[in-house]
N, C-alpha and C positions, 0 to 999 in steps of 0.2 A: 152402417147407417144407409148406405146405399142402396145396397142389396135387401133392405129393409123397405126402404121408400117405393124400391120396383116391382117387387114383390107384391106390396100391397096396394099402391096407386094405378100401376100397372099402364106406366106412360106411353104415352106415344114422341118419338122424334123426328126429327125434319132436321135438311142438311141445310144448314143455314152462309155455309162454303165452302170452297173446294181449291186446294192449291192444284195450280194449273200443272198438268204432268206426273201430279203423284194420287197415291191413291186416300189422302190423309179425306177427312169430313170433319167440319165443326159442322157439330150438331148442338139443338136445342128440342130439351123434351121436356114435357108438358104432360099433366096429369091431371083430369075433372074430377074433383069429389062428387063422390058418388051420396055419400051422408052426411049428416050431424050438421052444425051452422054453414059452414062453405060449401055445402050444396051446392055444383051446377058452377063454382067457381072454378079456374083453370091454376094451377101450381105449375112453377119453374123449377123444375129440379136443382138445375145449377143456384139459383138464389137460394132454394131451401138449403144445401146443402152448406153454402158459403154462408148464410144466414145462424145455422145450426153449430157453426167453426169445424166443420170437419173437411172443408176444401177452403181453396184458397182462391183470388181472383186474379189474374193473371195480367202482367203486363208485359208492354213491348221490351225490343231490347234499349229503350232511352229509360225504362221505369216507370214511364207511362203506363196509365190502367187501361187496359185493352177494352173492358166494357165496364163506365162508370156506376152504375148500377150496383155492378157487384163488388169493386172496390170499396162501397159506401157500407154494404153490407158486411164483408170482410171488419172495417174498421167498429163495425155495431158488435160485430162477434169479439174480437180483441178487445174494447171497453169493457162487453157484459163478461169475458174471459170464459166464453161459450166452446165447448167440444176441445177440442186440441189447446185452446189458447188456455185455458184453463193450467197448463202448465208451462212453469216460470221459466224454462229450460228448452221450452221446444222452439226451434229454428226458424229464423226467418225464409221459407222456404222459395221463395222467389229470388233471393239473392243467392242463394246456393243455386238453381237452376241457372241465374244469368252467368254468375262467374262460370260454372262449370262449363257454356255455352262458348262464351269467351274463350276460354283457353281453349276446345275442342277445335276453336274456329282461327285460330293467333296461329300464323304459322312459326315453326318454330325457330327458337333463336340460334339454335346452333345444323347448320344445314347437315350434316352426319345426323341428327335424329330424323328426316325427313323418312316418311315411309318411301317402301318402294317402288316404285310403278309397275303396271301390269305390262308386260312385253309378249 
């Protein structure tokens, strides 16, 4: 769906920021129709796609929505059971990201698993 939307919208992105020291970018891209009624309107990729249910919108590590916008839309796609949500079995994918985050980040409990340091 992506690769569908870029292809044919053919957006443009902008870094909208930058963690300090690394080379990550959140970016926001935008697409002008070029025809039919939305003419000369601008499209949010990110909203269409979380709109569409084939993304998801993303929260801190409290479960806070990072940008409420697209939580709202997320929740419109999960009601209408749009793109992914549509099935009764697919994962809460934001809880698996934060647990998985947690434990990568929880030092461990038993000090013998600690990795080894670079000497």
């Amino acid at each position: 769906m992506l690769v569908a939307l870029i292809r044919d919208l053919k957006p443009l992105c902008y870094t909208a920021a930058q963690i300090a020291g690394d080379t990550t970018h959140f970016v926001i891209c935008f697409a002008q129709m070029a025809s039919g009624k939305s003419k000369g309107s601008r499209v949010d990729l990110g909203m269409s796609i979380v709109t569409l249910g084939y993304a998801v919108a993303s929260t801190s590590l409290e479960g806070r929505p990072v940008h409420q916008p697209y939580a709202d839309a997320e929740n419109l796609a999960r009601r209408s059971k749009a793109g992914l949500w549509a099935y009764p079995d697919f994962p809460e994918p934001m809880s698996i990201i934060l647990r998985a985050y947690s434990k990568a980040s929880a030092p461990p409990s038993n000090p013998s698993q600690a990795l080894p340091t670079a000497r």
